[in-house]
C-alpha positions, 0 to 999 in steps of 0.5 A: 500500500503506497500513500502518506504515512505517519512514523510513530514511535510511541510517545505524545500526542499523534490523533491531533496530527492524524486528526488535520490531515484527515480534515484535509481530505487525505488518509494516512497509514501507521507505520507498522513495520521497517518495510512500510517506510519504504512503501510511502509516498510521503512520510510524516515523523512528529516527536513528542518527548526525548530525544533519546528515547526518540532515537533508541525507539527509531532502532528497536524498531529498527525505523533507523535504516529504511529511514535513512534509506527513504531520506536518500532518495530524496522522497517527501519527509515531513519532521516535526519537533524532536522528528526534526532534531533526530535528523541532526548528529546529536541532541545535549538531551540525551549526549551519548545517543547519536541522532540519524546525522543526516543534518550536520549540527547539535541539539542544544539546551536553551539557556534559562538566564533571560527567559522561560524553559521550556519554549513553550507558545507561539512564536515567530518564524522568519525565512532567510534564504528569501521566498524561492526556499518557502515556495510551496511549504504553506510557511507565512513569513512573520506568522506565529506558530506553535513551540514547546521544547527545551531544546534547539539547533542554534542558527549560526551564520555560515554553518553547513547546515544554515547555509544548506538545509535552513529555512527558518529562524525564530528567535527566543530571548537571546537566543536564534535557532532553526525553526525550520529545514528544508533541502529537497523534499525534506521539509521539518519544523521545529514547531508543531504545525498540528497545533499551530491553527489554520496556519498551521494546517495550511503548512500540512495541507501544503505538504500533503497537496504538494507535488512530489517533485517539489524541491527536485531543483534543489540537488538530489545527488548532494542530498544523498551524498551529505546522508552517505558521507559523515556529517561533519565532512560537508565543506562550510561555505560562505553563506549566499544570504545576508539574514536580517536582524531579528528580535525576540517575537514570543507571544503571551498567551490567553488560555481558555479554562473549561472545569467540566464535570457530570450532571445529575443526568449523567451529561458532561457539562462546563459548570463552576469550580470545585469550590464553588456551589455548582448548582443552581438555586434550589428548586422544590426538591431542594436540590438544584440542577448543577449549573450548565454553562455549556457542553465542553467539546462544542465551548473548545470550538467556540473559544478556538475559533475566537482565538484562544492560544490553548485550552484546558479542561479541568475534569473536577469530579474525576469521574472516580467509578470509570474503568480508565478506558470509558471515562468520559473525558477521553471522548471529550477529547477525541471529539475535540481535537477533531476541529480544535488545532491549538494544544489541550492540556487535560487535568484532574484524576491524573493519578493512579487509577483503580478500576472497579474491578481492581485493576490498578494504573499506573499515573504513567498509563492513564497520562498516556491514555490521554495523550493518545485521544488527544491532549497534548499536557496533563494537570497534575493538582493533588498528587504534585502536593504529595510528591512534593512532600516525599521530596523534601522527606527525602532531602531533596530529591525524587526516587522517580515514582511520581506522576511527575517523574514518570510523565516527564521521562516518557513524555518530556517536561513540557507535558507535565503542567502543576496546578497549584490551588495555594490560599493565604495564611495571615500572620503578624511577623515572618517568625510566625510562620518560620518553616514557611515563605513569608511575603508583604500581600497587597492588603493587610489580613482582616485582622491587619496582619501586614505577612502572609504565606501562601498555603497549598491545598489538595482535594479541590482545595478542600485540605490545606498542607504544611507545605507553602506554594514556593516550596511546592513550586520548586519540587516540581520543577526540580522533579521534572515539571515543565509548567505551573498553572497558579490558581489563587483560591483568595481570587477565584471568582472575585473578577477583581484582577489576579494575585499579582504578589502571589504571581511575582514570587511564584515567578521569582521562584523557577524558570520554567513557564507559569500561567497566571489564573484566578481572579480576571474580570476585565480585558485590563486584568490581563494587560496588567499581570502581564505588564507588572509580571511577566508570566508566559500566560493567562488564564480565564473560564467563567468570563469567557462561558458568559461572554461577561469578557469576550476572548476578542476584547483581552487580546484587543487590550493586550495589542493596545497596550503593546503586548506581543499576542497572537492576532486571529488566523484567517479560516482554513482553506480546504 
């Protein structure tokens, strides 16, 4: 059987892919043995997670070699994210794994001295070879496309793989790297087009209509020639282009929030939180209908369509009775990711499962579940608090049984988000709370206490911990985390603007992405938790169901105010 095929490994998030080309009116095949790859027409690789469990799966599976041998004849590849990286010689992830060293050039870890890491948003793609290089690859030069990795090939002007295989750069911070490569019919990009909205369905859309000849100019023979031949014996010429300066084009992002949980009919709807009374007020029966602000799969359109940068369901019921495989929110999902093409972070219950027939899962499996219909980050709230007391018990450091640790290994740091429900506890002088981050809240206690400390909770903030939200914050990120979502549960729903001192030194605290959520109530709530603390993202939910503040008017605001964000993508074409 010829046609398109997708090389999967096994790790992340491949239906949203699958999904985008089948809305493109294409099919697609599983890669299912060494002699498919060799059969396709055209070839898709996309890469979530390590590289070097990227590369040691490519050779258990033995893909490597009719990999390398589909490269040489110069046959449509598409590569994206770590299926980018693993054509270079070697990534500083994973330093003793060799990549498939079809690309001469390094993998290198992001320095984390002037920004976030991961990378993890939408940032700016530049072409430097001039629009002869892009033609027919779908790529908009100065669009916003969609990153999440902690490692990149820098761009240095003049080397052999600048000068033969770059198409795009994005800058990060200080940082230039190649966002994009293309050399005859191999086309990779480090962004994930899947996810990158109608842009970025447009790119596959371009890959997937294009001719297979398309980029038979550019010279086959040397193609081959630098995948035979030791990377490193190319010759580095002077490079034929002068690339323009760039700057740092990351954008902040609006993040849409769905708490979904069941209702007394047994339909999954999007209500209030979990601390909050979620029924309506209460009819004869004396017992109200749960508030229904929507059906989830049909609001995650709604808020894609408006522009949101990335949407999360919070499952806040866990749906506790349901064998892993029929829990409704992995239908939820599957659905969602049919016409949603912006990343989907899923949490609550993301935890060791039991069934009801006592088969226990393993955090690890039911992340992976979730990652196989659909989501592309899994929420960790309650068990990040535990882990993060067995951290400390054990003197700071993890033994690699936790949701964290285990997730992060298989599937990368950037799937892992901790969601943190902290609320303040007010005291009269730091020496009253002398095992805890003591801080100057904005207002004084209710009894003019001028200190507090931000305690964490578990069980939808129903427990509080001796552990403070800093303590809590940096375990994680050492465990491996790769993202913080900051509740505040002093704010929630008081629609007065967020908790910009617990925000501030949450963010002082880690490198690694927060997202700021609790309290917005106004397009000027965004604009200012951006301004006075420059969090990666924004966080909102029940303002956006009732259209209270719509998605259109906080990005308006941003704009106005001079904060880079995405603008809207024009429909898609099909």
């Amino acid at each position: 059987m010829t046609g398109t095929y997708l090389l999967d490994y096994g790790a992340g998030n491949v239906r949203s892919l699958v999904n985008a080309v089948k809305k493109l009116g294409h099919d697609i095949t599983y890669v299912k043995d060494p002699s498919d790859i060799l059969k396709a027409d055209k070839l898709i690789f996309p890469g979530v997670g390590a590289f070097g469990s990227a590369m040691q799966s490519l050779h258990s599976k033995q893909y490597a070699e009719p990999l390398k041998q589909y490269l040489a004849l110069n046959k449509p590849f598409m590569g994206i994210c770590v299926g980018m990286q693993s054509l270079f010689e070697g990534s500083d992830e994973s330093p003793e794994v060799p990549g498939l060293g079809i690309i001469p050039g390094r993998v290198r870890l992001f320095s984390a001295k002037d920004k976030a890491v991961p990378h993890m948003g939408w940032n700016t793609a530049r072409t430097i070879q001039g629009g002869e290089r892009a033609k027919g690859c779908g790529l908009e030069d100065g669009r916003a496309y969609y990153f999440v990795h902690s490692f990149a090939v820098p761009f240095v002007e003049g080397s052999p793989e600048a000068k033969e295989w770059c198409l795009t750069t994005t800058q990060y911070g200080g940082e230039a790297f190649i966002s994009s490569v293309r050399r005859g019919n191999i086309f990779c990009t480090q962004f994930h087009p899947e996810k990158s909205g109608f842009a970025g369905v447009n790119v596959l859309k371009a890959f997937l209509d294009g001719d297979a000849s398309v980029g038979a100019e550019l010279d086959a023979a040397l193609l081959q020639a630098s995948i035979v031949a030791p990377a490193g014996g190319l010759s580095v010429l002077a490079p034929t282009y002068v690339p323009e300066p760039t700057q740092d084009q990351f954008t902040k992002r609006i993040v849409a929030c769905l708490d979904v949980r069941a209702n007394d009919q047994g339909d999954l709807v999007v209500t209030k939180g979990d601390q909050y009374d979620v029924r309506e007020e209460s009819t004869e029966d004396g017992k109200g209908d749960v508030r229904n602000l929507g059906k989830p799969v049909e609001l995650a359109r709604r808020y894609f369509e408006e522009g949101a940068d990335e949407i999360t369901f919070l499952n806040i019921t866990s749906f506790r009775n349901c064998p892993l495989t029929d829990l409704p929110m992995l239908e939820v999902l599957r659905r969602t990711s049919e016409t949603v093409f912006v990343p989907l972070t899923i949490g609550g219950g993301i935890k060791d499962v039991v069934d009801p027939d006592g088969k226990v899962h393993p955090a690890l499996e039911v992340a992976g579940e979730y990652f196989r219909n659909g989501a592309d980050k899994v929420s960790i709230g309650s068990d990040a608090v535990y882990a993060a007391e067995k951290f400390y018990a054990l003197g700071g450091r993890g033994d690699g049984t936790s949701a964290i640790e285990t997730i992060a290994h298989a599937y990368g740091s950037q799937a892992v988000v901790i969601s943190v429900d902290p609320k303040k506890v007010y005291v009269n002088s730091p020496s009253d709370a002398p095992t805890h981050h003591v801080i100057q809240p904005a207002q004084p206690g209710p009894n003019g206490e001028k200190y507090c400390w931000y305690q964490c909770t578990v069980s939808g903030g129903r427990e509080g911990r001796d552990l403070d939200v800093r303590q809590l914050v940096t375990a994680c990120q050492a465990l491996g985390a790769g993202e913080i979502l900051l509740n505040s549960m002093d704010q929630d729903g008081m629609k007065q603007g967020y908790d910009l001192a617990l925000i501030n030194d949450v963010r002082s605290a880690i490198s690694i992405p927060v997202i700021a959520s609790s309290g917005a109530g106004a397009p000027q709530h965004f604009v200012e938790v951006f301004e006075k603390t420059g969090v990666e993202a924004a966080l909102a939910a029940g303002i956006f169901h009732r259209r209270e503040v719509p998605l259109e008017d906080v990005k308006e605001a941003c704009v106005k105010a001079g904060i880079r964000i995405r603008t809207l993508d024009a429909p898609l074409a099909v």
